[in-house]
C-alpha positions as a Markdown table, in Angstrom:
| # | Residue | x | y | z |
|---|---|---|---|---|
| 1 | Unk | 37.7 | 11.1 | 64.7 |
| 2 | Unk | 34.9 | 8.3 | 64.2 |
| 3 | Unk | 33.2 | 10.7 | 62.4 |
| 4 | Unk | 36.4 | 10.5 | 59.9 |
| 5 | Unk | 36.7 | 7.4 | 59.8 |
| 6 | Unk | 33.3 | 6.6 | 58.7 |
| 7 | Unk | 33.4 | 9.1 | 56.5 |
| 8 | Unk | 36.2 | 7.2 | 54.5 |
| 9 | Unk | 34.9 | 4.0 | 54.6 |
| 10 | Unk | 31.2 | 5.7 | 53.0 |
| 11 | Unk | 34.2 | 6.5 | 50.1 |
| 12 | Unk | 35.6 | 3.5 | 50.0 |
| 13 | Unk | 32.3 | 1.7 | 50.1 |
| 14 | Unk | 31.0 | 4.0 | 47.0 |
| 15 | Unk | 34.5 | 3.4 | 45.1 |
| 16 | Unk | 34.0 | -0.2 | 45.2 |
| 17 | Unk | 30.5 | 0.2 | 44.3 |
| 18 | Unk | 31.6 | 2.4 | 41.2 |
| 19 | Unk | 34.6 | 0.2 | 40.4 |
| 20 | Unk | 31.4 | -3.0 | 40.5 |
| 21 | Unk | 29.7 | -1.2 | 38.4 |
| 22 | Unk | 32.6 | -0.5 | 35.9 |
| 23 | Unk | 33.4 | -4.4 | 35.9 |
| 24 | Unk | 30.2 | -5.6 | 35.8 |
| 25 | Unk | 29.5 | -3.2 | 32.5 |
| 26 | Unk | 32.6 | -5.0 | 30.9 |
| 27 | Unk | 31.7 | -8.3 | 32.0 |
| 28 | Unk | 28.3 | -7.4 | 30.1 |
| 29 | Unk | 30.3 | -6.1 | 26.8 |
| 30 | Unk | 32.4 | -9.2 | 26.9 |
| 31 | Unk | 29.9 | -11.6 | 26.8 |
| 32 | Unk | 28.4 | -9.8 | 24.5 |
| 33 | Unk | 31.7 | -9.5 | 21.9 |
| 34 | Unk | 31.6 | -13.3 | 22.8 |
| 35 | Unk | 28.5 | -14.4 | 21.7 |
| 36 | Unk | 29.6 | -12.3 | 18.6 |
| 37 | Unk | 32.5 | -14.2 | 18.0 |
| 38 | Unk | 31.0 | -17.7 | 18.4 |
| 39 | Unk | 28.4 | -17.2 | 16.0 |
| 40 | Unk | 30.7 | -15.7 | 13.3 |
| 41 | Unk | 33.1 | -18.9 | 14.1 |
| 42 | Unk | 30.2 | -20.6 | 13.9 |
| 43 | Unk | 29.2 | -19.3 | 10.5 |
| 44 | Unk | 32.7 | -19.8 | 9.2 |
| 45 | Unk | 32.3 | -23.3 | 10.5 |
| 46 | Unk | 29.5 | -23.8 | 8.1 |
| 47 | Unk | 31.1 | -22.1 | 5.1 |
| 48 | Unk | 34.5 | -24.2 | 5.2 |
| 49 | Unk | 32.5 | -27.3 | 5.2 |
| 50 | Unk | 30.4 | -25.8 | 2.2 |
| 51 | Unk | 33.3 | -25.2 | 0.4 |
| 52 | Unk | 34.8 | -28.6 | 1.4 |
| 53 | Unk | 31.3 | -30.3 | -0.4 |
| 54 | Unk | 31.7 | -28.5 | -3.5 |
| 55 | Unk | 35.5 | -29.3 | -3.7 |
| 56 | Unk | 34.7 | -32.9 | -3.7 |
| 57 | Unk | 32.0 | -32.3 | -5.9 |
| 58 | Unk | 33.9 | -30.8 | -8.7 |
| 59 | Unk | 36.7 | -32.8 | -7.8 |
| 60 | Unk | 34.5 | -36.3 | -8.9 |
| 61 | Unk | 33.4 | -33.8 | -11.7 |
| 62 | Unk | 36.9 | -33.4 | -13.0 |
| 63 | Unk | 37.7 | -36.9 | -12.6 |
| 64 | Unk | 35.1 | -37.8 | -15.2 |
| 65 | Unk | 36.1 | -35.3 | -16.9 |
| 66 | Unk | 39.5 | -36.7 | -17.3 |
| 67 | Unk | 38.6 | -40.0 | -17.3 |
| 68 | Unk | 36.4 | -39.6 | -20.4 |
| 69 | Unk | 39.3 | -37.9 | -21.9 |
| 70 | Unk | 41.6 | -40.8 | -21.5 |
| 71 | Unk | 39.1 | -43.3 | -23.0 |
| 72 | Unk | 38.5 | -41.2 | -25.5 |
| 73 | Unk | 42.2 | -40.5 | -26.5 |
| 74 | Unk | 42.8 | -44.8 | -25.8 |
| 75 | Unk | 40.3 | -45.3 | -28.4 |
| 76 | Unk | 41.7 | -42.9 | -31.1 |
């Protein structure tokens, strides 16, 4: 009878240990998958403000563009 009884808990003891293992290997991929996803945020991050710079830049460009227009139709 104790014999059984240890017997289970050695199965018990190795389940947990499997089911440790099994976590522990996720826990791994997901910090992992993480990382991933911070960096491409990251990049993204970068990128946007890029694009915002370059908007403003052609934005002053078109300005001039439109301003030099208007003088140029005000002194027609």
């Amino acid at each position: 009878m104790a014999l059984e009884k240890f017997e289970r808990l050695e199965q018990e003891v190795v389940r947990l240990l499997k089911a440790y293992e099994t976590l522990k290997a996720e826990n791994h991929a997901l910090k992992s998958s993480l990382g991933s996803c911070q960096r491409e945020m990251e990049g993204m991050r970068e990128r946007l403000e890029r694009l915002d710079r370059e908007k403003g830049v052609v934005r002053e460009r078109v300005d001039t563009l439109l301003s030099r227009l208007d003088n140029m139709i005000e002194g027609a």
